[in-house]
Structures are given as structure tokens and as C-alpha cells.
N, C-alpha and C positions, 0 to 999 in steps of 0.2 A: 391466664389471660395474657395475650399476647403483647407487649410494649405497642406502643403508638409509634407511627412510622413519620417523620417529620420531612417534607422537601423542602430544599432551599437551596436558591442559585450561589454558586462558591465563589467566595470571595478570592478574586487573582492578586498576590502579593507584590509589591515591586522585586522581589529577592527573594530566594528560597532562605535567606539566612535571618527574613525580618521576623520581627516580633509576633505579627499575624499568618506565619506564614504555616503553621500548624495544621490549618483542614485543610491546606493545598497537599500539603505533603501527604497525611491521611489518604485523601483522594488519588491523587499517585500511586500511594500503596495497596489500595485498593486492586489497581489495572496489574498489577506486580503480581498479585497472588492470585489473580484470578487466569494470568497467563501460566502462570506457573502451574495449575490445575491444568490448564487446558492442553498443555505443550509438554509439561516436564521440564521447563525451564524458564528463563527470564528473559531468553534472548529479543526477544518481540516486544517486550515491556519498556517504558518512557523512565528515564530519568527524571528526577525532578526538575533539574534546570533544562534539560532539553525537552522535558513538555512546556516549561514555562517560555523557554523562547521561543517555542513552534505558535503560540498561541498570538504571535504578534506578526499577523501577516494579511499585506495587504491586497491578498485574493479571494481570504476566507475568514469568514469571523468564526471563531468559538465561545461556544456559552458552556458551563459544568452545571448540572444540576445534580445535587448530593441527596440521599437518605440518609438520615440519621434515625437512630432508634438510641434514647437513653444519652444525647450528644455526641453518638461515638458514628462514624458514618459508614455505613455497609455496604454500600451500595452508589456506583456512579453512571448518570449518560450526562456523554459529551454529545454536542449539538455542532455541527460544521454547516454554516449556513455561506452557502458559494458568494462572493458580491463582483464576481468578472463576466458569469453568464451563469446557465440554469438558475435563473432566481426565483425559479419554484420550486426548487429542492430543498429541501434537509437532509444532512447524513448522521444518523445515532451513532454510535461504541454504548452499548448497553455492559458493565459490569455489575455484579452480585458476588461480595464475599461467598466463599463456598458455604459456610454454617450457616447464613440467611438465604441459600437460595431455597424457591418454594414455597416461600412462606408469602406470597404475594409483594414483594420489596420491588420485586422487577415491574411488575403491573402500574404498580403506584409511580412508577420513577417515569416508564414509558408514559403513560397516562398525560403528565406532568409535561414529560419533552415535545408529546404530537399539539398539547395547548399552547404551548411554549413555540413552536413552530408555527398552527395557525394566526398567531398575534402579529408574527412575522410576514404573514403572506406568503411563508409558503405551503403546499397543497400537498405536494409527491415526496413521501418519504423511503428514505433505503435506510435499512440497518442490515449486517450480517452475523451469520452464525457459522465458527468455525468447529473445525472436526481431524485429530486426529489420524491418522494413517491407521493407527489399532482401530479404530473402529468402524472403520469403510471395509465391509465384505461383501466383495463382487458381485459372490455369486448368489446373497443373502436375498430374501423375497421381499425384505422391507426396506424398499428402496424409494425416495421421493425423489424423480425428476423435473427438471426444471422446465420451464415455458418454452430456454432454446433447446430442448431434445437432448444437450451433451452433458457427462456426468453425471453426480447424482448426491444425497447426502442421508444418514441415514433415520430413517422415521422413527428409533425409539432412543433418538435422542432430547435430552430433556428442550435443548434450547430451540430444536424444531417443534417439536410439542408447542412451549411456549409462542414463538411466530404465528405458526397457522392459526392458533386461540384466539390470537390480537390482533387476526386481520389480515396478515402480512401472506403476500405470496411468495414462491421462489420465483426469480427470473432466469439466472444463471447463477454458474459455480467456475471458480477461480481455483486452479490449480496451485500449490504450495507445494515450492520445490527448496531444497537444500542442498549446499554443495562443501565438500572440507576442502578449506586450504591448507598452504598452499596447493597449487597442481602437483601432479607427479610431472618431474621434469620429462620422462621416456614419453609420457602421454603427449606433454605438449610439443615435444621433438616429433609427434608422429600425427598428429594434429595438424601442425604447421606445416608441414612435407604437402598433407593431404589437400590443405586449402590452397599451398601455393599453386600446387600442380592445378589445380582447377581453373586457378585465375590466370593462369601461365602470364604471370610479368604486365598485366594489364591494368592493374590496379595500385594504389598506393594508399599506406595507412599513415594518416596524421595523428598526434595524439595531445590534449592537454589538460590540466587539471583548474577547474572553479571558472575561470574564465573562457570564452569561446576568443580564439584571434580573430579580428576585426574582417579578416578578408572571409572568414567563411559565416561570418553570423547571418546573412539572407539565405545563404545553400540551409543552412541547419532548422534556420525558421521555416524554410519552405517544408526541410524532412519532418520535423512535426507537428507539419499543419495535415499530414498523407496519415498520419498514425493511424488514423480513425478510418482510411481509404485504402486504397490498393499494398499499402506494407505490412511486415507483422512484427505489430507491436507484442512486448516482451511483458512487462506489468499496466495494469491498467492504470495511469494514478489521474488524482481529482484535475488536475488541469488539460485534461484528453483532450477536453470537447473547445478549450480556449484558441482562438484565431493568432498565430503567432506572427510580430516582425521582430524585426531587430532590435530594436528601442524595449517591447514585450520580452522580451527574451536578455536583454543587458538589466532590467529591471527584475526578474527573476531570478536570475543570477547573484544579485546584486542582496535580492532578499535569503539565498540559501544561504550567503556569505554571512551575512549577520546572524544567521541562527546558528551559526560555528561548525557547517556544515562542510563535508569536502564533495568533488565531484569528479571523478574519475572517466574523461572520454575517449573513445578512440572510435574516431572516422574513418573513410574510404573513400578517395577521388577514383572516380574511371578517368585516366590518361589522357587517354583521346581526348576527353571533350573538358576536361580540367574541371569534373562536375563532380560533388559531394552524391554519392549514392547511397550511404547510406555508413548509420553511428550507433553508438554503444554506449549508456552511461551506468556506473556504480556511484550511489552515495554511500557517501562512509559521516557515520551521527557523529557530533560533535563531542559527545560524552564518553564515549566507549566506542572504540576502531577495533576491538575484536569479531563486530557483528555489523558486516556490511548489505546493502540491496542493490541486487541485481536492478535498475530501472531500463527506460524503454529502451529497446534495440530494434531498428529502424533500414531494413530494404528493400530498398525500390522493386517495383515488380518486373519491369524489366531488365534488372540484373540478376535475377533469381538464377541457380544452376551451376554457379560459381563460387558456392562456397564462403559468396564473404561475411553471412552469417556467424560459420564457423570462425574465419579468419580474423574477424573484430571483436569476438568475443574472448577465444583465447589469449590474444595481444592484451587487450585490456585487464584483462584475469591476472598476467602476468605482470601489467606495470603497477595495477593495484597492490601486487605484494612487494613490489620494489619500494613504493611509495607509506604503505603503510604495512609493514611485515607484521605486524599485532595482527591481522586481520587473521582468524580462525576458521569462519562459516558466511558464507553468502546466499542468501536467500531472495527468491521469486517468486511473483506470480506469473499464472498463463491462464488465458484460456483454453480448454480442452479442446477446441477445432485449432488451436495455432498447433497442427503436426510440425510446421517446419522449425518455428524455434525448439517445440518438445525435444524434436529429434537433436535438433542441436546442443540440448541440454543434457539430455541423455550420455553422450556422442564425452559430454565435459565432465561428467561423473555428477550431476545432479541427482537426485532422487526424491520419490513423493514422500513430501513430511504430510502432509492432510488437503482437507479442501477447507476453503472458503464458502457457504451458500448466501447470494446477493439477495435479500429479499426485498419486496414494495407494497408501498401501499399509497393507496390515493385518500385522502383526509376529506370527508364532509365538508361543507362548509357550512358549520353554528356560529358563525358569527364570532364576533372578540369574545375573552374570557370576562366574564363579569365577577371576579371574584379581586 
């Protein structure tokens, strides 16, 4: 007979070093060994103080809902519920120790987080399912594509299995790419040759770390407010769809800063017109600077053909390892229609680690939980 499976929302500690801080860290190590399963390593895994400081932010709340079986906890979803815009969303992170997956733990947890969500108000939920490079085969016949056409993920995977059972559709897939630092210095000598010659002296690169200088913070607000329009953004992340100014954007900043977060940028004026066209940012986590992310990289549609894709990503590449020479491995998303950053990634020695699949689902409305 199988143990009773118990949920209960996780107590958030002041301190990973308090006295209750025990099922934080559990639940933490939960996300550790189930990436570690899914990746072969830990790189993509939260610290416990850098998940405890990520959890205090004022764009997004999170809630942890835990399994326990026997007090010991097996199983975790995180609940990201947006409070800047989409506030009919939810976002899950569903994990399952690997000896419990199967046994219905995940059901029970999900179950627990889509009620936990309607209490909230909100309706549309995303969770995803990642996969691997070993297990994506091209030319394999069991292939689930998504709603946008691009990509794919594969159908005898268990945590597709589980999705589709629970309702959940695929929408898109996020490509997951990896890159080793540092660069090879020949590469980047031939690189830079390549991108200046394109831009022939017409451009200029600015660069700074955490803070934006005061004279470009409208130019930078304006470039991602385009993210989502006419440029090609480089990672999708939860603040896409927010309306950026200056004030928006000193306030964000202001909050990476307190999660002990760095931020690595490098811009582009066109000359001419003394106008920001377009930037580059790496975050480097507060805990560990050997595993940094590639974030949005941003240009304009009408500078396209100039290479300065190329041109701000290499620079940036290069002042990241001046600045934090620990840095090992830099990782990304894309979208599979973004050719032109793919290609410029490619171009930087990135490579496919796996995909990403985005799933949704639209939630009934039963009314509050009466329980």
C-alpha cells in the first residue's frame, strides 16, 4: 500500500541558516536532483539563497507547494503568479524526485497548484517540459509539434505523456543552447574583423555593468518595449510583455541588485543620429559566476545587415570574462523562427543542449476551493 501523499504550501525562511529552514532547503534539493536527471548536471539548478532571494520580488509573487510522503518531501511546484501585467496567468516549475516519479505525486501536486491558482484568479496556465539533446531524433516519427509549427518534442517522453493527460497543450518550444568559455581568442579576432567590416565605422559600442548611465536609460527603455515587435529578442523572460520607462527600468535594476545579481551590457549607438539601436545583456547569479545567461539581445529592424548582432554579442562575451573570469558555460534560449540570432549563435560556438516545450491550459471556472 502505497504511503499517503500530503501537500502543503512551504514555509519561506527569513535565512537559509534558520532554525526552520529545513523544508526550504529540502525543496531546493528537490529542483537540484531533478535537474541533474534531466541535464546531467546542476548547472540550471537554484541555490538555496539565490532561490530564497529571487522569491522577493516586486513583479512576481511565488508560492511552493510541497509533497511530502512519510514528512520527507518528494516532490515540488513553484507557483509564479505575474502582479505587473498578465494577471491571468500562472507559471508552474513542476518537480518529482526521480524514485517518485509515476506514482501519481506529480498529479496530486499539479492538482493542488491549478486550485491554488483559480483562488488567485487566475485562469491560463503555462508550465514546461524540458528534453535533452540525447533525446530529440530528427528524423524519429514520434514527434509532437507545437501550435506555432516550429520545432518539436518527443512523444515517448514521460513528462509529455504526463501534459497532454492533464490537459495541457503544447504551444511552442524554446530552443536551449550552450556555449564554453571563455571564447577562443582567434575566433573572436575573426569575429570582430567580420562585424566591423560590415558596420564600416558607423557604429559605436557602449558598455556597463548593473546599472544603465542615465543618458541612455529612455534609448534602452524604448529597445525593450520592440522586444516583443519588429527585433530579435535572444531569451524569452517573464517581464517580455511589461511596458518599459525609465523610472520601470531604474526599479528593475535596482531589484536584480538586491538579489546579488550582476548584469553584463553592451550597446550600440548609430553615429549618425546619436541613437541606441540596439543591446546585449548576460546575467551572471549571485551564488555561483561559473554559470552565466545569455539574456535579451535587441536589434532594431532597420539596422539589420550590419552585423551588429554579431558585434555586441562577441564584445559583451569578451568583457563578461574580463569581469568575471570564473565564468565556464553561458546558456540560452531562442526561439526556433529567431534564424538571425540562431545564426549568430552558431557563428559564437553555441550548440543545442535540448529544447524547452511551453505548454497551456485554460482552467474551468469551479468556483473558489471549498476545502
Amino acid at each position: 500500500m502505497a504511503s499517503e501523499v500530503r501537500i502543503e504550501q512551504l514555509w519561506i525562511p527569513d535565512s537559509i541558516d534558520a532554525p526552520d529552514a529545513a523544508d526550504f532547503l529540502a525543496a531546493v534539493e528537490v529542483g537540484r536532483k531533478v535537474r541533474m536527471q534531466t541535464w546531467g548536471s546542476d548547472d540550471l539548478a537554484y541555490a538555496p539563497l539565490e532561490k530564497l532571494l529571487e522569491l522577493d520580488d516586486p513583479y512576481e509573487r511565488q508560492v511552493i507547494l510541497v509533497a511530502k510522503i512519510d514528512g520527507t518531501i518528494v516532490g515540488t511546484v513553484d507557483i509564479a503568479l505575474p502582479l505587473a501585467d498578465n494577471l491571468d496567468l500562472a507559471e508552474f516549475t513542476l518537480d518529482i524526485l526521480p524514485e517518485y516519479q509515476g506514482q501519481g505525486v506529480g498529479r496530486q501536486l499539479l492538482e493542488a497548484a491549478e486550485q491554488f491558482a483559480r483562488d488567485e484568479g487566475r485562469s491560463m496556465i503555462l508550465v514546461d517540459t524540458n528534453h535533452p539533446g540525447t533525446s530529440l531524433h530528427e528524423f524519429a516519427a514520434e514527434q509532437l509539434v507545437p501550435g506555432s509549427g516550429l520545432g518539436f518534442v518527443p512523444l515517448d517522453s514521460r513528462e509529455v505523456e504526463f501534459a497532454r493527460r492533464t490537459g495541457y497543450t503544447l504551444q511552442h518550444i524554446e530552443q536551449f543552447s550552450s556555449c564554453a568559455l571563455p571564447l577562443d581568442t582567434k575566433l573572436v579576432a575573426e569575429l570582430e574583423a567580420e562585424a566591423e567590416e560590415a558596420n564600416n565605422g558607423r557604429y559605436r559600442l557602449h558598455h556597463w555593468t548593473d546599472r544603465c548611465p542615465g543618458r541612455w536609460l529612455e534609448a534602452v527603455a524604448a529597445l525593450e518595449n520592440q522586444a516583443g515587435g519588429d527585433v530579435a529578442p535572444d531569451a524569452v523572460g517573464e517581464e517580455d510583455s511589461m511596458v518599459f520607462d525609465a523610472r520601470i527600468l531604474r526599479e528593475a535594476e535596482e531589484v536584480t541588485i538586491a538579489q546579488g545579481r550582476r548584469t553584463v551590457v553592451t550597446a550600440v549607438e548609430h553615429i549618425a543620429t546619436g541613437t541606441l539601436v540596439g543591446l546585449t545583456t548576460i546575467s551572471v547569479l549571485a551564488q555561483r559566476q561559473d554559470v552565466v545567461f545569455q539574456d535579451d539581445t535587441v536589434v532594431l529592424q532597420s539596422h539589420r545587415g550590419n552585423k551588429l548582432g554579431l558585434l555586441i554579442k562577441v564584445a559583451n562575451m569578451e568583457r563578461l570574462t574580463e569581469q568575471f573570469p570564473d565564468a565556464r558555460v553561458i546558456y540560452t534560449w531562442n526561439a526556433p523562427e529567431n534564424r538571425y540570432l540562431l545564426t549568430v549563435n552558431r557563428q559564437l560556438g553555441f550548440t543545442t543542449a535540448g529544447v524547452t516545450g511551453i505548454w497551456q491550459k485554460e482552467l474551468p471556472d469551479l468556483g473558489p476551493s471549498t476545502s
